[in-house]
N, C-alpha and C positions, 0 to 999 in steps of 0.2 A: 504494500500500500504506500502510496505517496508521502511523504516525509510530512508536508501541508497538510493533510486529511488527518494524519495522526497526529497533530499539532491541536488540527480542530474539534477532533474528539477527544483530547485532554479537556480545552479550555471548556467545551460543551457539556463534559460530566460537571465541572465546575459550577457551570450555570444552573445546574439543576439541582446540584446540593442547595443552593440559594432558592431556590424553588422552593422545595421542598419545607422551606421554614419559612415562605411567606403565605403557602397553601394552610398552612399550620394555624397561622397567626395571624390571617386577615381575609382572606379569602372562603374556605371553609369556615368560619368561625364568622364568620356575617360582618367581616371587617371592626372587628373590637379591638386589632393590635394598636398600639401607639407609632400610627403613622402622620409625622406631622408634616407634611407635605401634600397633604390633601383635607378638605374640611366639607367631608360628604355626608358626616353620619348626622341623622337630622331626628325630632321630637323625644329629646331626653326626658324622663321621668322623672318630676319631680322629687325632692324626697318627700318619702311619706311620714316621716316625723313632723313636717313643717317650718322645722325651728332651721333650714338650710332660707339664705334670699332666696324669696320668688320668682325671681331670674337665677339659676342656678349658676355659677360662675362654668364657663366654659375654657377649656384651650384652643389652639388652632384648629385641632381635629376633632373639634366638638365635645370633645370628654367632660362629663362634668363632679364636680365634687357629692357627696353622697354620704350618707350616715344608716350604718346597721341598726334595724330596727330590734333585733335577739343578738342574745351572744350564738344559737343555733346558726343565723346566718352568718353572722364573722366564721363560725366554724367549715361552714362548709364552704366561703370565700378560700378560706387558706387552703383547707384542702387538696380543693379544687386547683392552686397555685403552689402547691407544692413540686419542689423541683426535684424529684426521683426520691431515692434513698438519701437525703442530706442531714436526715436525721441520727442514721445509726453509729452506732457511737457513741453519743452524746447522751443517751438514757441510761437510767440505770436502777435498780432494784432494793432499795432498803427502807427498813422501816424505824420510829422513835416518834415521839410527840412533845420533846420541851426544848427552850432554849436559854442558856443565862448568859451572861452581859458579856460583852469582848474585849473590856477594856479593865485598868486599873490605873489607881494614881498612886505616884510612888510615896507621895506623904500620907494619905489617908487613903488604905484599902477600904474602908468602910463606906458605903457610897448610899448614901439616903436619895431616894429619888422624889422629886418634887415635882407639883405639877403644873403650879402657876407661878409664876413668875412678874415683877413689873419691869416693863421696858423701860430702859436708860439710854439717853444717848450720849456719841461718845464723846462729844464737848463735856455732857453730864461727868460723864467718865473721868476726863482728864480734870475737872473742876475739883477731884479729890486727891489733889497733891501732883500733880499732873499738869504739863504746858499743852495751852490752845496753840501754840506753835508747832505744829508738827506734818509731814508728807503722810498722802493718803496714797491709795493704792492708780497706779495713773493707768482712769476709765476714759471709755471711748465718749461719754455721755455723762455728764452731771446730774448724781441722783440715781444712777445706774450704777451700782455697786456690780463688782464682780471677783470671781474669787480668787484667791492666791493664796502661794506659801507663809508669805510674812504680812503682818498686820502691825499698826502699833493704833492706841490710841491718845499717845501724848503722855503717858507713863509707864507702858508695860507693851512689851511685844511679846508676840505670837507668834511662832516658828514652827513650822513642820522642820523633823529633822530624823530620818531616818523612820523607821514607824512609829514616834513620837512626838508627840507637842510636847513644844517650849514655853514656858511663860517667863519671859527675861523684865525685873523691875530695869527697870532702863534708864528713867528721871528718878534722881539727878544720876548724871552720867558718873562723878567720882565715886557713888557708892552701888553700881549698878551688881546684881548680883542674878544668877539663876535661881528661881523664886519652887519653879512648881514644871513637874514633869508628867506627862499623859499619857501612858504606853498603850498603845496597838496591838492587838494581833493582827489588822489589818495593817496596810500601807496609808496612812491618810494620805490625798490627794490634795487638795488647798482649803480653803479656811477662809469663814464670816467672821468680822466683829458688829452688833450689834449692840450697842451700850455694853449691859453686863450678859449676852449671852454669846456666847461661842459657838459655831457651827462650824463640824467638821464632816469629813466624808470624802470616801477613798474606792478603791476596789476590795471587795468583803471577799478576803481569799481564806478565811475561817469557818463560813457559814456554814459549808458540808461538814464541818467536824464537831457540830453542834446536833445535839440527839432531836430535836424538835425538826432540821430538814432533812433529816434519814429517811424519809419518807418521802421525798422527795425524788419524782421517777425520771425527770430531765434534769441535766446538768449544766444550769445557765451562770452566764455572768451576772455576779450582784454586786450590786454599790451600795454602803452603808453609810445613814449619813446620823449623826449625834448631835444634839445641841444640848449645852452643858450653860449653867448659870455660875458667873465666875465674879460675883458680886465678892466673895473672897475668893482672892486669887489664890491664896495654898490652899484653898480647898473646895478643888471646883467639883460639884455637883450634877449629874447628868440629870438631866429633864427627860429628854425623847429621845429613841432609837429606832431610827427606821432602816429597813434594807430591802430596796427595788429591785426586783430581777432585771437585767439589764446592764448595758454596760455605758457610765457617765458618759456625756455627751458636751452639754455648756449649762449653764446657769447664770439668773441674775438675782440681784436682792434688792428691790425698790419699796421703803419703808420699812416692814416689817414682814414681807411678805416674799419668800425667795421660791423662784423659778426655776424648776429644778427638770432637767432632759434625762432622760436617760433610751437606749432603744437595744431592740431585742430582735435576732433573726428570729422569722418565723419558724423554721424550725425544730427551734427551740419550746416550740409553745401549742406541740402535737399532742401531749399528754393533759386527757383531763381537762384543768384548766385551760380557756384561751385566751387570756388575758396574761399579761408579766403578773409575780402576784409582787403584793405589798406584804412587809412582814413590820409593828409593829410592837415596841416591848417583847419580843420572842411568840408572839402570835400572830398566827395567816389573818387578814382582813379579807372577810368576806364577798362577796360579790352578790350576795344572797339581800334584795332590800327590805327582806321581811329581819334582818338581824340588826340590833341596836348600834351597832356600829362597822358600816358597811364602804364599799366604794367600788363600785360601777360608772367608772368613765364612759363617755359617750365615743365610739370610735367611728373615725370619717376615712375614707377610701374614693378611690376610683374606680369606674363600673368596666374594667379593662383587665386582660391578660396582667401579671406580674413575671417579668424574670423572677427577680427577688425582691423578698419586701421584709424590710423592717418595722417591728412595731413602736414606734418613738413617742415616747410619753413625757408629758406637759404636766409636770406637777406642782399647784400653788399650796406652798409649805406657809405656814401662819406661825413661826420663830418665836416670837413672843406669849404666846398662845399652848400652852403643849396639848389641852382636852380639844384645841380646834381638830377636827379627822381632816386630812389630804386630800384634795378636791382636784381632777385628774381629767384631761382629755388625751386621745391616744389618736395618731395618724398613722397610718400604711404608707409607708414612701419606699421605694427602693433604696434608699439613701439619706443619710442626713448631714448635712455640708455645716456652713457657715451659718451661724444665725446673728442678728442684730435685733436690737432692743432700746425701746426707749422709754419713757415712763408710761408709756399707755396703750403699747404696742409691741408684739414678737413677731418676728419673722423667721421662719423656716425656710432654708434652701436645698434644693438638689440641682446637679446635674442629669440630665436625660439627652442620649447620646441616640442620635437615627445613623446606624451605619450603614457603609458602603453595601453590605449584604443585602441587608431591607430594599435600598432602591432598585439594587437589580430584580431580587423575587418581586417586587412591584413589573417589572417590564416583562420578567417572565407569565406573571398572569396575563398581561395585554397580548403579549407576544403567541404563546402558547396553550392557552387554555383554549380558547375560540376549535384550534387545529384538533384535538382530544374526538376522537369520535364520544356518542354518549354512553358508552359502555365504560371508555376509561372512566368516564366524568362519574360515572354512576358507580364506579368501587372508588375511586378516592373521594367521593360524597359518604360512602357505608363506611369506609376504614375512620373517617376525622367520627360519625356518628357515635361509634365506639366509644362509652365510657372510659375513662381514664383506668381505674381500677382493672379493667379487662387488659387495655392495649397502653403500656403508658406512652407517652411524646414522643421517644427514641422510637420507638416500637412501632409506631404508627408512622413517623417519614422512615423506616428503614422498607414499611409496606407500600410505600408509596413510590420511594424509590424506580422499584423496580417497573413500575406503571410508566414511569417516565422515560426510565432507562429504554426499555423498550419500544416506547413510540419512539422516540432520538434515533434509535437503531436501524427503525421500518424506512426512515426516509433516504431518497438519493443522494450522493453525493451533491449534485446540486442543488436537493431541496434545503440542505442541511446549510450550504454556504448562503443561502438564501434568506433562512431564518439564522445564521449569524449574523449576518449583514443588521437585520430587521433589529435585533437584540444591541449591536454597538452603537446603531444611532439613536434608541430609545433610552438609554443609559448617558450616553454623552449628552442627551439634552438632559432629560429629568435632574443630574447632577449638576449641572449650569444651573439648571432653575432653584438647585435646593442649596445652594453653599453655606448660606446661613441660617438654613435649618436642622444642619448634622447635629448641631451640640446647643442645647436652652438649660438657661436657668428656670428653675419650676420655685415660684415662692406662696408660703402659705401664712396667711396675716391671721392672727390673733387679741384680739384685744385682750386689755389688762386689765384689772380692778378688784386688788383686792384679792380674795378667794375665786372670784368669778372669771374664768377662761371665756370669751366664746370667741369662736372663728369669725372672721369676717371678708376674707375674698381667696380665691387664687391666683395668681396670675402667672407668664412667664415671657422671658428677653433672650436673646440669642447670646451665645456665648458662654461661660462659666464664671463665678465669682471666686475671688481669691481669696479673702478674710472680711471680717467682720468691720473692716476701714473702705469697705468698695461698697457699703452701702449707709443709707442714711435716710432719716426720714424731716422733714421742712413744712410746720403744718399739717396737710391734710394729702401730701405730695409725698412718694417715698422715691430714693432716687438712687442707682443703682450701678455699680460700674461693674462690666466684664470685658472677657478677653476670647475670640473665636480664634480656636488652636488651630495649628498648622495641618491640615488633612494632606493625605497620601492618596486619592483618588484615579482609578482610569478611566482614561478618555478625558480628562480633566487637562488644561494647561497649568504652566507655573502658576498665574499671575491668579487664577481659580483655588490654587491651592493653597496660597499663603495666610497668617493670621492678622488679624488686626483686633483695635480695643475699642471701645463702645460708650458711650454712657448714655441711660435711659430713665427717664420720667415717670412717674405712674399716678393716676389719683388715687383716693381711696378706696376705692372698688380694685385695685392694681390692675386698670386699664393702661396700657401705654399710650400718654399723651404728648409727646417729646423726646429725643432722641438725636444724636450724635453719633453716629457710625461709621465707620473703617480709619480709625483712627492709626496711625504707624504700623503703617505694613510690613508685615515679618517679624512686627516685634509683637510682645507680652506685656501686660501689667507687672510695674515690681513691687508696688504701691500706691493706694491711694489715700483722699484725706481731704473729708467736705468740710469747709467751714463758711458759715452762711448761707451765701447766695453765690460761690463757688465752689467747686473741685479741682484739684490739685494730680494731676496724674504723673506717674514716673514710669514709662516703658522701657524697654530694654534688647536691644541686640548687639550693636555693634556699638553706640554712646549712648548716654544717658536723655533723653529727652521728655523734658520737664513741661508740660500741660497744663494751661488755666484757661477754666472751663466756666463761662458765667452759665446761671442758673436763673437768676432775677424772674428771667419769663420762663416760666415751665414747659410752655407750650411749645420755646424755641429757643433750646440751651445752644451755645458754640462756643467754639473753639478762640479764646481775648488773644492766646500768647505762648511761643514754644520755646524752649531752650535745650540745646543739647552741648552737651559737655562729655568725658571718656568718665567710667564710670556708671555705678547704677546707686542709688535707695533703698533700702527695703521696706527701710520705716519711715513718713513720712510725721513732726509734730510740730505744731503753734507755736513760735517763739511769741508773737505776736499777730495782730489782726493783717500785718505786711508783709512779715516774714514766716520763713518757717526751714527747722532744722530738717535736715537726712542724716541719717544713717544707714551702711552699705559698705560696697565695695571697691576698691581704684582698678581700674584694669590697663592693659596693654594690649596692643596688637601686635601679634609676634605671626609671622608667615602662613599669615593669611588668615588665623587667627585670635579671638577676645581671647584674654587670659585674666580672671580673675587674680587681684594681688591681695595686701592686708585691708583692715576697716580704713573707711573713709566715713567724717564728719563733713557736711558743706550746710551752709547758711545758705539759704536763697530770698532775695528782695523780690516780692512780686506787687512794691506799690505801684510798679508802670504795668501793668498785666500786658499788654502787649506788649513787651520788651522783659522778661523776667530776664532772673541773671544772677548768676552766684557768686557770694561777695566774700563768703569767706571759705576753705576749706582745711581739713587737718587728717593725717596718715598717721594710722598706729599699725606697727608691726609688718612681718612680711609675708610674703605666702601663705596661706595655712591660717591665717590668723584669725578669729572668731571670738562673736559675742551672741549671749543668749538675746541679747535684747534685738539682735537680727528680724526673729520673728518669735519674741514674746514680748509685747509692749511695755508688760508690767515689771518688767527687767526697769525697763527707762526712767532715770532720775531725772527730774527739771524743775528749778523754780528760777522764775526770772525775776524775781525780788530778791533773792540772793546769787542771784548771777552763778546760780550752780548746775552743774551739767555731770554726771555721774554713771557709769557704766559698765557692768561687768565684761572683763575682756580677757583672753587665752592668746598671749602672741607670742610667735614663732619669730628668732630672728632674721631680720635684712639680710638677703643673700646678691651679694653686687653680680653674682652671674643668672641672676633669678629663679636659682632652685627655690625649693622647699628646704627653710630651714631649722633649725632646731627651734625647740621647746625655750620659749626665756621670759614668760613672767605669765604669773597667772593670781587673777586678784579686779581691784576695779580700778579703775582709770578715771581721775577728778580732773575735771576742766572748770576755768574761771571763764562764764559766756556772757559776750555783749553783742552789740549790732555789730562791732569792728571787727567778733570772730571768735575765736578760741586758743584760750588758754591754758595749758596742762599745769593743773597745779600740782600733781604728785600721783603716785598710785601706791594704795594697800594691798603689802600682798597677805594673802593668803596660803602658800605655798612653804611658807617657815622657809623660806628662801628659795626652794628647788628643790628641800630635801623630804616633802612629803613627794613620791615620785608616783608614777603611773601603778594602778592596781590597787589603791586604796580606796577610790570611792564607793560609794555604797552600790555604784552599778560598774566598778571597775576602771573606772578612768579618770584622770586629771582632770576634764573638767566640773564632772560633779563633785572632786573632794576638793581640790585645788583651787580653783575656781570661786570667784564671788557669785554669789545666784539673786541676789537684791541687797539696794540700800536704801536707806530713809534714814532724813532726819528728824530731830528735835531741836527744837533754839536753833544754836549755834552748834550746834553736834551732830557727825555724820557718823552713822552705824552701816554697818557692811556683816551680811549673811552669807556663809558659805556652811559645807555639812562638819566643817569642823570648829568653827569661829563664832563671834560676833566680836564686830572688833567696834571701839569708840575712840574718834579721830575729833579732834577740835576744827569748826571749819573753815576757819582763819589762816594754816598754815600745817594742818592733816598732821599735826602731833598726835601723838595715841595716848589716849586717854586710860582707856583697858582692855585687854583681850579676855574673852568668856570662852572656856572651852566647851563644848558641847556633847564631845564621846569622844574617846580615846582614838585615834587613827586610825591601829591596829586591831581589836577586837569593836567597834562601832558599838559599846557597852555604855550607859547615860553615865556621865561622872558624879559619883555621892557629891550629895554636897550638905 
């Protein structure tokens, strides 16, 4: 046979594997796949709760949001959406019925549990021997608390430190002492302060070995979360113990009331129960509303096929409160990305990806189904009618296969280059047509208030979102920036295939009313950063180029002003309403390629917004060099009332032939910041010079034992957290005030004190 003909009967088996899963997932199935390239499916069913808008929010392709009326129908949703055996494994067989407390404190094992409490705040807090001068934890949103390792509130910090809390008397700094220590069996994960209540909560890696979830027949991830009354600090108090099946996701705390994610493969959540459970004080809560103390979230979905689906649960925790019960909504998403938060509003992100496959098995139905005498038509109509349970997914395109296989087979060599022909030109258009519908952001808005969740739109923008800084909400407007990745496509040209970045408008219904699109082609987001009635974008390939984006009119944002320079951002923050700091990377072009070097600080002036422009810049370290506050915000120290600028940083030294070089300080990096630039006023190490070496920290490496992980001050006193420190540096001239050890280096054992 002709070299060509065997050519074409490779790439034509090809086409029909792609078949064969669009026959699966849209075609057979009355077109329910998530195909967003078309918006055919028409008179959606309301829900029949009512409590959904009257206009049901829709996507491109008609889908609309929806809420199970039984946990029965959730059950046979998931089922139904189960992806083979991805269960097994994961179950498992034992029995017990009790559970007792996970924790202890090393001053007082005796632990009275209390159940009301009254809320203090932490001005309240510091008013009791304590300065009002003090760093808070740096949020994207004022009033939007979020959580972290270190806390202080103006007398006494908070330190996760190995599977431990810290509580460091901190004010005054000369007599500052390790006060009170909180052991784990879990790892806590970050940490509230709330006046005098403390919330902590981690991944609960103890649960199973508690007699009360012995009985428990799936084996999921849970998160435990604690809130303890620390009105005396040596002898804090636990209030409430909860632990979520699921594994932490994000959280905020607006007033008193913390908002708490967590999401759970489905499954996970094939046994029994269909819901994640809640376990309170060592007892299952209910789902049962005829029992005194119950909780039945209301769970929303879409009325469509799932690859996979997570069940991501919204829970409004009442801190202050311990007899308030946890008031809960739960969505089905594939995925749970980035969320943003403001005080009256959650937004949930995913990405939803329409790939290269989908478009083709699209052309293969137009192309080849028509041709199907009705006999094929009429066994791959009975083999999709097959219940699942009979024939599962694999099972049924392996039967279909062969239907296809064989017609492919019957036709002549000419008919067959015939229908290739017909197949590359339906494909090289539909993928022209779809470039920026491969990859959406899908957001799902929640109002806030209190104990009270309720949903309020969905909507979706092209592209993907980076973090929790590419979006923002202005009024009654939410505004959104993403980045549409680089696609690999055939039949596609270059200039089809490259990425570009976005920024998009929406009302409050998350209607798109506004929009900025194909922003720096070929490049990325590396940062964003709305303030006001701009955005601030920093892309990235080959230089740095710096984006201001007026906003004023929603209905028609652009493009005021660009600036490129070598180099990228990762973080972008406010020095002022004109300027604003980066932090990043310096780079080089070296034969023909970017080459990442050590951290770069720049200032950028964007009073002239069509003319921005970096007025100041500053290079730590060489190669290799890194900082947490890269991409964890809450690393980043700033007050521009004390012109202080503060950093945890890992550098490697200056290599003049531009290797990668060694290891040479590790600790944080103080800078003196004005509008004229920066200043290094000194760095704290952390490392006892270089002699705590690699293989100490608690995950095995310099940067988490060596390494500073946050600072904050008080007055005129800067403190520096690492997993073996807290050090207090004077902030006039970074004298050390004292070093507090925390555990021993070598066994990570709490030191008596």
């Amino acid at each position: 046979m002709k070299f060509y003909y065997l050519n074409y009967i490779y790439y034509m088996k090809k086409f029909l594997s792609l078949f064969f899963l669009f026959i699966v997932g849209s075609f057979l199935l009355s077109g329910c796949q998530w195909k967003f390239w078309q918006r055919t499916q028409q008179g959606n069913t309301p829900d029949q709760q009512g409590d959904i808008q009257t206009a049901p929010d829709t996507f491109s392709d008609g889908s609309a949001i929806k809420k199970f009326a039984t946990l029965g129908e959730l059950k046979e949703f998931l089922e139904n959406n189960s992806s083979g055996n991805q269960a097994s494994g994961l179950m498992r067989e034992t029995g017990g019925d009790t559970w007792s407390d996970s924790f202890t404190v090393s001053v007082d094992s005796a632990m009275p549990m209390t159940k009301t409490m009254a809320p203090t705040t932490a001005n309240e807090a510091s008013g009791m021997g304590g300065s009002s001068d003090f760093s808070k934890t740096n949020v994207q949103i004022e009033g939007v608390d979020e959580a972290d390792i270190v806390k202080t509130d103006g007398k006494y910090i908070y330190a996760v430190a190995d599977k431990n809390l810290q509580i460091i008397e901190a004010y005054p700094a000369d007599s500052a002492k390790l006060l009170t220590t909180i052991k784990f069996e879990s790892q806590p994960q970050d940490i509230y302060i709330n006046g005098n209540q403390l919330v902590v909560f981690g991944y609960d890696q103890a649960i199973f070995e508690k007699d009360f979830a012995k009985n428990f027949k799936r084996y999921s991830a849970y998160t435990f979360l604690k809130v303890f009354d620390i009105s005396d600090k040596a002898k804090p108090k636990q209030l409430r113990d909860l632990s979520f099946e699921g594994s932490y996701h994000d959280s905020r705390l607006i007033g008193n009331y913390l908002y708490f994610i967590t999401q759970t493969p489905h499954y996970g959540l094939m046994e029994g129960a269909v819901l994640p459970r809640l376990v309170e004080d060592g007892k299952l809560i209910s789902v049962d509303a005829n029992t005194d103390r119950y909780q039945l979230p209301s769970v929303y979905y879409f009325p469509v096929p799932y690859d996979s689906v997570n069940l991501v649960n919204v829970a409004a925790i009442n801190v202050s409160e311990a007899t308030e019960p946890v008031n809960s909504q739960v969505y089905l998403l594939p995925s749970n990305q980035a969320i943003f938060a403001s005080k009256n509003n959650l937004y949930l992100t995913y990405t939803r990806y329409l790939n290269q496959e989908q478009v083709m098995a699209d052309v293969m139905k137009e192309v080849l189904w028509p041709k199907l005498d009705d006999q094929q038509k009429d066994k791959i109509t009975k083999i999709e009618a097959v219940e699942d349970f009979v024939l599962n997914k694999n099972e049924k395109l392996q039967k279909i296969s062969q239907i296809l296989q064989a017609y492919i087979m019957s036709l002549s060599d000419d008919e067959q280059k015939t229908v290739e022909s017909q197949l590359s030109e339906a494909v090289k258009a539909k993928l022209k047509e779809l470039v920026k519908e491969m990859e959406k952001t899908i957001i799902t808005k929640i109002a806030l208030d209190g104990k009270n969740l309720s949903y309020q739109a969905t909507g979706e923008v092209s592209g993907y979102v980076l973090n929790q800084f590419a979006m923002d909400e202005s009024g009654d407007y939410f505004r959104i920036a993403t980045t549409k990745n680089q696609t690999w496509l055939a039949y596609t040209n270059e200039e089809d295939q490259k990425s570009f970045s976005n920024i998009y408008v929406l009302d409050k219904d998350l209607k798109t009313v506004g929009s900025v699109e194909g922003l720096a082609e070929g490049e990325r987001i590396y940062s964003v950063r709305f303030m006001g009635q701009r955005a601030y974008l920093v892309t990235f390939k080959q230089t740095d180029p710096l984006f201001v984006v007026d906003l004023s009119q929603p209905t028609a944002p652009k493009i005021l002003g660009e600036l490129k320079i070598p180099g990228f951002s990762s973080y972008l923050h406010p020095y002022d309403d004109t300027t604003l700091i980066g932090l990043g990377k310096e780079t080089i072009e070296k034969d023909g390629r970017v080459l990442a070097q050590g951290l770069k600080l720049s200032l950028f002036d964007v009073s002239n917004v069509s003319q921005p422009k970096e007025i100041a810049k500053y290079e730590l370290g060489g190669k290799g060099s890194d900082s947490i506050a890269l991409y964890d915000h809450k690393a980043f120290l700033f007050s521009k009332d004390k012109n202080l600028l503060a950093i945890p940083v890992s550098l490697n030294k200056v290599m003049t032939d531009d290797s990668w070089g060694p290891f040479e300080f590790g600790g944080l990096a103080v800078f003196d910041i004005s509008k004229e630039g920066f200043k290094l006023k000194g760095k704290i190490d952390h490392s006892d010079g270089g002699k705590a070496g690699i293989g100490e920290g608690w995950l095995g490496g310099r940067y988490y034992d060596n390494s500073v992980k946050r600072a904050l001050y008080i007055e005129n006193n800067l403190y520096s957290l690492s997993s073996r420190y807290v050090k207090i540096n004077k902030l006039g001239d970074l004298s050390e005030i004292k070093a507090i050890k925390l555990k021993d280096s070598k066994d990570f054992e709490v030191i008596n004190y």
